[in-house]
VONU-769459 format. One record per residue (C-alpha): residue number from 0; residue in one letter; z, x, y negated. Coordinates in nm, 4 decimals, padded with zeros to 6 digits. Last residue first. Example, Ala and Ser with C-alpha at 12.3 -4.5 7.8 and 13.67 -1.06 7.14 Angstrom:
BEGIN
{k=1&r=s&pz=00.7140&px=01.3670&py=00.1060}
{k=0&r=a&pz=00.7800&px=01.2300&py=00.4500}
END
This chain:
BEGIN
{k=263&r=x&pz=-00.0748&px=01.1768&py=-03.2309}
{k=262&r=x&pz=00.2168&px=01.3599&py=-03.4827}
{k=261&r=x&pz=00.5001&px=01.5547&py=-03.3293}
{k=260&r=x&pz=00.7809&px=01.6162&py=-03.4995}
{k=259&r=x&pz=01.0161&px=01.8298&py=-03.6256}
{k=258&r=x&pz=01.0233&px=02.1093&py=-03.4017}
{k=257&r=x&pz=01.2663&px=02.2917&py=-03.5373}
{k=256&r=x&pz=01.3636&px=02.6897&py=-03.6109}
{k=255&r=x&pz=01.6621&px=02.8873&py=-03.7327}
{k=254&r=x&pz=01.7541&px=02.9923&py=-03.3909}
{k=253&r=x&pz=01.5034&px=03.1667&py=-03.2767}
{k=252&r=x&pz=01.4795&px=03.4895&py=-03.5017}
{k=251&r=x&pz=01.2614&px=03.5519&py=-03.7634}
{k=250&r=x&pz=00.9375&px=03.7974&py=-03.6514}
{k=249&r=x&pz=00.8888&px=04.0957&py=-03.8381}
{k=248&r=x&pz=00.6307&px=04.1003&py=-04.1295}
{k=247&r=x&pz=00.2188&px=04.1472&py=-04.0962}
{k=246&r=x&pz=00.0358&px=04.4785&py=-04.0658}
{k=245&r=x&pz=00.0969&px=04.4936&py=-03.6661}
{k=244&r=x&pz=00.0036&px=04.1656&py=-03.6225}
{k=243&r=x&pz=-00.3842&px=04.3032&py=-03.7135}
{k=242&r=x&pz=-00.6157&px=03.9967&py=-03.7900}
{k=241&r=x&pz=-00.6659&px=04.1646&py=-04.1190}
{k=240&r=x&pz=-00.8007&px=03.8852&py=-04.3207}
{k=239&r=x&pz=-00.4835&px=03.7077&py=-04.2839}
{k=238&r=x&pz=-00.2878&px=04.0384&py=-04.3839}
{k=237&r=x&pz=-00.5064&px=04.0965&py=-04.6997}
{k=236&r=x&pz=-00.4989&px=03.7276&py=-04.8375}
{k=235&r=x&pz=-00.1006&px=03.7281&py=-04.7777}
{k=234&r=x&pz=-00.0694&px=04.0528&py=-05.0031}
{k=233&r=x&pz=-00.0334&px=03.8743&py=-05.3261}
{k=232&r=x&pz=00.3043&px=03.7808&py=-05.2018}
{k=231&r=x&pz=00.3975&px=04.1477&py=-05.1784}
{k=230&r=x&pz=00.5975&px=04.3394&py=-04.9744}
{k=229&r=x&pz=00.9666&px=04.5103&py=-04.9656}
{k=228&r=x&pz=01.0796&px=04.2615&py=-05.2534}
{k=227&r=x&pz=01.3647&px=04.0622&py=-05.0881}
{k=226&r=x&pz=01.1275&px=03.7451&py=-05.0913}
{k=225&r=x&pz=00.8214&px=03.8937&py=-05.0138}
{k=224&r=x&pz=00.9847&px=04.0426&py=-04.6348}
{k=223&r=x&pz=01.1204&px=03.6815&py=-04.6377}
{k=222&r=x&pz=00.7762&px=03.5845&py=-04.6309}
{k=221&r=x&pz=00.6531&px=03.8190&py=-04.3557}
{k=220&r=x&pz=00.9303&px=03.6466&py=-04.1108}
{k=219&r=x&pz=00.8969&px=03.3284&py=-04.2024}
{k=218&r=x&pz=00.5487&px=03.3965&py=-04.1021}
{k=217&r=x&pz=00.6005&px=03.5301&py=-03.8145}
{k=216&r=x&pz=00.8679&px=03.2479&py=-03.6764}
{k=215&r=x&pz=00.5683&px=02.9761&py=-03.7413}
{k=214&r=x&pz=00.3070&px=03.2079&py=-03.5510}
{k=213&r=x&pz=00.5420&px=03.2578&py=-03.2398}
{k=212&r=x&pz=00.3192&px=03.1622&py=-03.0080}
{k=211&r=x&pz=00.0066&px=03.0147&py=-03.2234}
{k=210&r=x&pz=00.0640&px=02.6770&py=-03.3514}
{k=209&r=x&pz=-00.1736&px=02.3459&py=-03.3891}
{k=208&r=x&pz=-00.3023&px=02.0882&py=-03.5902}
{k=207&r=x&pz=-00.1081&px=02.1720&py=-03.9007}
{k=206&r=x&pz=00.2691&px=02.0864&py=-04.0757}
{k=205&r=x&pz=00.5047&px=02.3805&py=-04.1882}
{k=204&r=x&pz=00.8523&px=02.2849&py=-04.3751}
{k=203&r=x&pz=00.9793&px=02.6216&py=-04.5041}
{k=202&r=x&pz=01.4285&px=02.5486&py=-04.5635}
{k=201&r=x&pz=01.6312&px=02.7911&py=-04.8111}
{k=200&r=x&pz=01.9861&px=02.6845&py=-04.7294}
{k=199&r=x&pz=02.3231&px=02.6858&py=-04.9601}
{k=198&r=x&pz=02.2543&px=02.3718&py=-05.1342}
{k=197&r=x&pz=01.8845&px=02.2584&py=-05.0115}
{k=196&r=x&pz=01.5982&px=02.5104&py=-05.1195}
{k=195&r=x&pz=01.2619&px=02.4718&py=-05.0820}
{k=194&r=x&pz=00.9777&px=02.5927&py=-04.9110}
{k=193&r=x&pz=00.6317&px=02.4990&py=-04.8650}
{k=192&r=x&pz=00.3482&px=02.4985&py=-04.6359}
{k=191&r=x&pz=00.1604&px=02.1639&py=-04.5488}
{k=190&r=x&pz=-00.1726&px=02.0672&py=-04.4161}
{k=189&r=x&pz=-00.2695&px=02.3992&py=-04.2021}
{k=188&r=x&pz=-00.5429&px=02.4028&py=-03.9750}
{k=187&r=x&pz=-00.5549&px=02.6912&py=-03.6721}
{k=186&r=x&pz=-00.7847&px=02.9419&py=-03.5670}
{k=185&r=x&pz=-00.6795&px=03.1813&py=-03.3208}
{k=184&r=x&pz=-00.9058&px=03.0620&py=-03.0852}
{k=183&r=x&pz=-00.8623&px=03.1696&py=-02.6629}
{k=182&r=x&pz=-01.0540&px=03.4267&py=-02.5868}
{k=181&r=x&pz=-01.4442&px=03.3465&py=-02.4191}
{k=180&r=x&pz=-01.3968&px=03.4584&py=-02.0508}
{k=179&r=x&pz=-01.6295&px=03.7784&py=-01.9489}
{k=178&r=x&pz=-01.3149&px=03.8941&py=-01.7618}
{k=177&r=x&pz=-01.0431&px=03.6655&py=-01.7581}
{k=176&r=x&pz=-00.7944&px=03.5437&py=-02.0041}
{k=175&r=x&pz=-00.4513&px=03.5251&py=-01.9639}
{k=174&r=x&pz=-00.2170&px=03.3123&py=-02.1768}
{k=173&r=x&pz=00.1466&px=03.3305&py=-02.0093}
{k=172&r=x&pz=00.2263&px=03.6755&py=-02.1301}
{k=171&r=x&pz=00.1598&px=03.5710&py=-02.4915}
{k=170&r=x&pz=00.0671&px=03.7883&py=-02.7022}
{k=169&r=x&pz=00.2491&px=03.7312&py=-03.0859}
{k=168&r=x&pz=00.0065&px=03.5551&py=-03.3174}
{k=167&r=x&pz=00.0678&px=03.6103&py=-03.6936}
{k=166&r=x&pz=-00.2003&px=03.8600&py=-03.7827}
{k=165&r=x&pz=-00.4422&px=03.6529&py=-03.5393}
{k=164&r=x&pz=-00.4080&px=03.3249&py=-03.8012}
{k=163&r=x&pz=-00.7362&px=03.3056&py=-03.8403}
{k=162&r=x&pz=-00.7772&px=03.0257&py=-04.1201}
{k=161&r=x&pz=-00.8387&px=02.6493&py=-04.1563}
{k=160&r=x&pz=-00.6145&px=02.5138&py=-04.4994}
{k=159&r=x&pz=-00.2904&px=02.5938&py=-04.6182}
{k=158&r=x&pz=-00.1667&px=02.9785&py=-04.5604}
{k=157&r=x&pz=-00.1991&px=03.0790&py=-04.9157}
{k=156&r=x&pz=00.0813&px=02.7874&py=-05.0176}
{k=155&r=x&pz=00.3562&px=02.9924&py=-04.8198}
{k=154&r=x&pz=00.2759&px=03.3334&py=-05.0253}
{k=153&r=x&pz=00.4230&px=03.1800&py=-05.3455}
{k=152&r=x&pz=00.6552&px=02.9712&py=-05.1676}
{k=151&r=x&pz=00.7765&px=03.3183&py=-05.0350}
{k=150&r=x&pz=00.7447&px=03.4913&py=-05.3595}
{k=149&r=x&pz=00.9250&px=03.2083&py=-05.6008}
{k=148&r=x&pz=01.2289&px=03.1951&py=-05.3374}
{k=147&r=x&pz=01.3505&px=03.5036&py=-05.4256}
{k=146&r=x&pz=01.5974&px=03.5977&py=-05.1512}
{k=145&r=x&pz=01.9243&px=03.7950&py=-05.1611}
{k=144&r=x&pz=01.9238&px=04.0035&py=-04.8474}
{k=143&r=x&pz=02.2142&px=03.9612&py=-04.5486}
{k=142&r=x&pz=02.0176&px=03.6213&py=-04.3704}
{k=141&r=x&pz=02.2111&px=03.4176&py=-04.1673}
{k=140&r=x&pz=01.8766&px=03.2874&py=-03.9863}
{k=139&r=x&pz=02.0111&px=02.8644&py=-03.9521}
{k=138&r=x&pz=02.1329&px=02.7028&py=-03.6338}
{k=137&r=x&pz=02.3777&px=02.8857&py=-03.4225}
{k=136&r=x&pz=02.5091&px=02.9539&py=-03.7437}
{k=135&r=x&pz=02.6121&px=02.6111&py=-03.8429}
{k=134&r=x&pz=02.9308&px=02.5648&py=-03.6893}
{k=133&r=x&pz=03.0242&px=02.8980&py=-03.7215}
{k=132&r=x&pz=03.0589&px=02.8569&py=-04.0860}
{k=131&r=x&pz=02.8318&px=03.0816&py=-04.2812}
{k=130&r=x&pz=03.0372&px=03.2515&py=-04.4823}
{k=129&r=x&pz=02.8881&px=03.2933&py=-04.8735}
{k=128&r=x&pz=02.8728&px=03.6162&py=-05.0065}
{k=127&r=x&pz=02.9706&px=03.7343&py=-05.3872}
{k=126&r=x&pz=02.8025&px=04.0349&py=-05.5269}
{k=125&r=x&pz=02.5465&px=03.8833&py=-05.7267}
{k=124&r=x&pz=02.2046&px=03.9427&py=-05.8831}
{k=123&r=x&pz=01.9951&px=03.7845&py=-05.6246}
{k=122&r=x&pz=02.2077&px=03.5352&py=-05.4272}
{k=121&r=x&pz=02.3733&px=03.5724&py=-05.1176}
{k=120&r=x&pz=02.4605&px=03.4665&py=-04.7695}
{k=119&r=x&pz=02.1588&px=03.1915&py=-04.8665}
{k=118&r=x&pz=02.1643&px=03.0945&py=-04.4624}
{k=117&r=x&pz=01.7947&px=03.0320&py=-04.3299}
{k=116&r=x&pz=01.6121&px=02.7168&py=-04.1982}
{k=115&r=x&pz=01.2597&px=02.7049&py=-04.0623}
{k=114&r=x&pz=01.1392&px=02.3799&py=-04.0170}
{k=113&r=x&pz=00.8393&px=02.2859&py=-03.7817}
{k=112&r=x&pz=00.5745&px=01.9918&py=-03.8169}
{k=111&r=x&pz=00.3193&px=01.9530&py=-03.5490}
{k=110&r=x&pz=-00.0633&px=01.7783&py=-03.5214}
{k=109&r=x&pz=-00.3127&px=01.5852&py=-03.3457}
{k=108&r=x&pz=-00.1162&px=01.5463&py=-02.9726}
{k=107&r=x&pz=-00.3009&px=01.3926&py=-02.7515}
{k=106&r=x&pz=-00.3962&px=01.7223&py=-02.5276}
{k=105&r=x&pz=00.0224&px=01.7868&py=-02.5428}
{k=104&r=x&pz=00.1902&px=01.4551&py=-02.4664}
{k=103&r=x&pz=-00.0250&px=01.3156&py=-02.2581}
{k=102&r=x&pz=-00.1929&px=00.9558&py=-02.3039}
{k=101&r=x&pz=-00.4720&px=00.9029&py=-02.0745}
{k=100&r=x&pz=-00.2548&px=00.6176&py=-01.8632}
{k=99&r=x&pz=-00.1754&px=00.4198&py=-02.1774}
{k=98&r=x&pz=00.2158&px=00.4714&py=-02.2797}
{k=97&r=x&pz=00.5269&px=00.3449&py=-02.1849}
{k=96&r=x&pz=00.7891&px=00.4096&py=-02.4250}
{k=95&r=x&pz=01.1633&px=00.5999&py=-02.4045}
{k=94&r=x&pz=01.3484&px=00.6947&py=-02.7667}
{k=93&r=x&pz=01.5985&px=00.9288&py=-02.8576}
{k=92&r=x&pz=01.6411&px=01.1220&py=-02.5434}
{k=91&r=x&pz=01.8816&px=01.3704&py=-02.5625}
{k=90&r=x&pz=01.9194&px=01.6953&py=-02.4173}
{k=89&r=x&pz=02.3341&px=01.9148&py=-02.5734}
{k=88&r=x&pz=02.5033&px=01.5960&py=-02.4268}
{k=87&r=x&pz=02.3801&px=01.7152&py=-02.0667}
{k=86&r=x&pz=02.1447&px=01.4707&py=-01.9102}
{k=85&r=x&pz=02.2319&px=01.2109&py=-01.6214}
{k=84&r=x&pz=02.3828&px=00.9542&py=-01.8619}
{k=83&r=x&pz=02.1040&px=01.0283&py=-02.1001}
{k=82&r=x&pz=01.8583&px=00.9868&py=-01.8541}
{k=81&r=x&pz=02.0489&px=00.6225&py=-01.7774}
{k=80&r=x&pz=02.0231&px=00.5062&py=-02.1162}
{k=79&r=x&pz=01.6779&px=00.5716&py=-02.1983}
{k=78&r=x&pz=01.5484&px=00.4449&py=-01.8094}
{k=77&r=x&pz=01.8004&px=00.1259&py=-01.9152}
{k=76&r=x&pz=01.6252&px=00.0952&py=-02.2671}
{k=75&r=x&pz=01.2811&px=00.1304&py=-02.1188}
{k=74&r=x&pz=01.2787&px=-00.1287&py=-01.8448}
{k=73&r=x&pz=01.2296&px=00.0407&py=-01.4371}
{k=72&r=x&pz=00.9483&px=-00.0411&py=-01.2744}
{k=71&r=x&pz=00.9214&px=00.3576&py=-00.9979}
{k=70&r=x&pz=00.6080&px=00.4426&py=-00.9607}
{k=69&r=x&pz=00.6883&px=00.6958&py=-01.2500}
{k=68&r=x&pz=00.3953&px=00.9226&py=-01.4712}
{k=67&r=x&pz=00.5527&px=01.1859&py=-01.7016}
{k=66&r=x&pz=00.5017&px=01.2587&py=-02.0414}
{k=65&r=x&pz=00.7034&px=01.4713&py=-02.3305}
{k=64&r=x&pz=00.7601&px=01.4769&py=-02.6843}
{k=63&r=x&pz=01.0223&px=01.7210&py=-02.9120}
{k=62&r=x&pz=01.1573&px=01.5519&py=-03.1693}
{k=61&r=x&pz=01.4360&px=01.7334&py=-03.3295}
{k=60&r=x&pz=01.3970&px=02.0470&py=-03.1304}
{k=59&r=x&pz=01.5723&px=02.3238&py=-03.1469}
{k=58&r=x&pz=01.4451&px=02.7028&py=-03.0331}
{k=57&r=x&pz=01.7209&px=02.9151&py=-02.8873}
{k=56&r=x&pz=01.4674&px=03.0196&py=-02.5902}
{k=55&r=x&pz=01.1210&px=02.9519&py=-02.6834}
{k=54&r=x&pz=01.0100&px=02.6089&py=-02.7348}
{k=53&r=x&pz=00.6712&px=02.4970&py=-02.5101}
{k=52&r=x&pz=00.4209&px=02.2237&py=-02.6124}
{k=51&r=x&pz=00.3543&px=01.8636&py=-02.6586}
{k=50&r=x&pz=00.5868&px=01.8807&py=-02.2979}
{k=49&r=x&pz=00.4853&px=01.7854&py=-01.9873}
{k=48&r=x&pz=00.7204&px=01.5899&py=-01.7305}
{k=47&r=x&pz=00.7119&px=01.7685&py=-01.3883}
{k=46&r=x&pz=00.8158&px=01.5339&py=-01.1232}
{k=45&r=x&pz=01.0027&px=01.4102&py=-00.8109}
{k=44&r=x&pz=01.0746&px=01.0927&py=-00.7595}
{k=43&r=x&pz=01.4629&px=00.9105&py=-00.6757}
{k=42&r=x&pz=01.4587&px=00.7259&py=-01.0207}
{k=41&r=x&pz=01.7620&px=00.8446&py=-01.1726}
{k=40&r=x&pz=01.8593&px=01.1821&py=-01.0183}
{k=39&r=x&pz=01.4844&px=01.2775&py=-01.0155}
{k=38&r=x&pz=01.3885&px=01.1882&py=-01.3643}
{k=37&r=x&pz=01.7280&px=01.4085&py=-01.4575}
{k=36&r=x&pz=01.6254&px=01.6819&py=-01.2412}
{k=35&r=x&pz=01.3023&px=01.6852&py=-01.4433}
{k=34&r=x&pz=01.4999&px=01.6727&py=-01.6923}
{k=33&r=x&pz=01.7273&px=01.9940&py=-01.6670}
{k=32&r=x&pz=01.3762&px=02.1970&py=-01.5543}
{k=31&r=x&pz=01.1689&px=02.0742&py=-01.9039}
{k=30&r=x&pz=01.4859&px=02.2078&py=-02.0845}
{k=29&r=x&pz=01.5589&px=02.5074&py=-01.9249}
{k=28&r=x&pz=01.8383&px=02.6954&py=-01.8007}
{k=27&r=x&pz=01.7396&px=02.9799&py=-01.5576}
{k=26&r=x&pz=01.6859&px=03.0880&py=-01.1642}
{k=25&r=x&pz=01.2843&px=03.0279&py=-01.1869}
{k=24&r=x&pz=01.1916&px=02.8981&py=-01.4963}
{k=23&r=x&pz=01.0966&px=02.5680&py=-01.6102}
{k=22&r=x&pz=00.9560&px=02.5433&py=-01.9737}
{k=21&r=x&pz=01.1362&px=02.4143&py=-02.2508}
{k=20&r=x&pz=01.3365&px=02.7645&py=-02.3679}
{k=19&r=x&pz=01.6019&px=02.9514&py=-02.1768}
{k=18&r=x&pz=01.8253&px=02.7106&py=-02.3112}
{k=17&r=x&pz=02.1444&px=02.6162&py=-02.4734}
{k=16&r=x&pz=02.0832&px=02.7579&py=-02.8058}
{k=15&r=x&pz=01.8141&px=02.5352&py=-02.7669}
{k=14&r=x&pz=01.9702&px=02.2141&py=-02.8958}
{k=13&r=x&pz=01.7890&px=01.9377&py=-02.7832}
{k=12&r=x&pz=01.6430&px=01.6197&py=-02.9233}
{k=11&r=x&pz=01.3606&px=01.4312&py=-02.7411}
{k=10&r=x&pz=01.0924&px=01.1714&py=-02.7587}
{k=9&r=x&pz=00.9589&px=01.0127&py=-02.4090}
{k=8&r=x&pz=00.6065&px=00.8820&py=-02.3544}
{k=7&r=x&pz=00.5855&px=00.7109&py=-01.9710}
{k=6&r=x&pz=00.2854&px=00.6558&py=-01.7813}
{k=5&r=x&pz=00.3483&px=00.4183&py=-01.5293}
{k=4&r=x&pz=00.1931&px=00.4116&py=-01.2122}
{k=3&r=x&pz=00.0553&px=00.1109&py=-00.9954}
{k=2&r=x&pz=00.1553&px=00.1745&py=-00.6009}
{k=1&r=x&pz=-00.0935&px=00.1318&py=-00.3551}
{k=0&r=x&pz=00.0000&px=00.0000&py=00.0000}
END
């Protein structure tokens, strides 16, 4: 006997301080492993929900989206209530939906917005720091150099529009390519690039069609080297055109970024 299949859409939260990133690993903490467990625990099958993409380890997400066909008829609120139950309190799902069969979280997807949020420990021209409170460091770059924030927004608003964005692309180990194989693009669209500045936090909201590994964390990266002074913002143009990542700044770590949301 046939069995009709359900193709569901869920939106999650997570903090990935937790984690070994979204995607399963063998012997470690991940977020696609701990609910695909939780699938299993509640409806008794066995499968791999897909994420809109992978978060590195200490990566948060805010709205992270993933897809997974069921057999299983089971009404949205009680499959949203009952994951949580089975999830830890640091996964949840915000919302459950069943979606047409070609839906999938990542090859629907049309576009991503990311925050990158760093500590102000201390302003340009002062000697007094701020403490960041342990309760939000696992969550923002405490950053030790007084920022400019004219430089980096400065820089931000070059990156808008369809560019090569090779100079912020870290390798991935997981992308192979074989021989004679056309490489992957590094072209990517970006709608939105700015930065602002919310009591004691400097925050880079990033929106575009797509992200390179590690492109968003790159960039924060090369514009806080513009925002202490040791580069330049007018030299954005140069390191785009480059394609080199070796020209561009270091990479920010982890923990200050968000995947906002996902747009379809």
């Amino acid at each position: 006997m046939a069995f009709s299949r359900n193709t569901w859409k869920l939106t999650l939260s997570y903090d990935g301080g937790d984690f070994h990133g979204w995607q399963v690993q063998p012997g470690l903490r991940t977020v696609q492993g701990l609910l695909s467990e939780a699938i299993r625990k509640v409806t008794g099958e066995e499968v791999l929900p897909q994420g809109s993409g992978r978060t590195d380890a200490g990566v948060h997400a805010l709205g992270q989206v993933a897809t997974f066909d069921l057999e299983a008829g089971i009404p949205q609120q009680n499959l949203l209530r009952a994951l949580n139950r089975a999830l830890p309190t640091s996964v949840r799902v915000t919302q459950a939906e069943v979606m047409p069969q070609d839906f999938h979280a990542r090859h629907s997807a049309c576009g991503k917005t990311y925050e990158y949020r760093i500590f102000v420990r201390r302003d340009a021209g002062t000697r007094h720091e701020r403490i960041c409170s342990p309760l939000l460091a696992r969550y923002v770059w405490d950053c030790r150099w007084p920022l400019d924030i004219g430089p980096m927004q400065q820089a931000a608003t070059t990156v808008i529009g369809e560019m090569d964005f090779s100079s912020f692309a870290a390798n991935d180990p997981d992308v192979s390519v074989r021989q004679g194989a056309t490489p992957p693009t590094m072209v990517r669209t970006i709608s939105t690039s700015e930065w602002r500045r919310e009591g004691d936090l400097l925050i880079y909201r990033v929106n575009g069609n797509g992200f390179l590994h590690h492109m968003v964390r790159n960039l924060v990266g090369t514009f806080v080297e513009m925002g202490c002074g040791r580069m330049s913002a007018s030299q954005m143009p140069e390191i785009l055109a480059a394609r080199n990542r070796s020209i561009s700044g270091p990479t920010a770590p982890a923990r200050g970024l968000f995947l906002v949301e996902v747009q379809y």
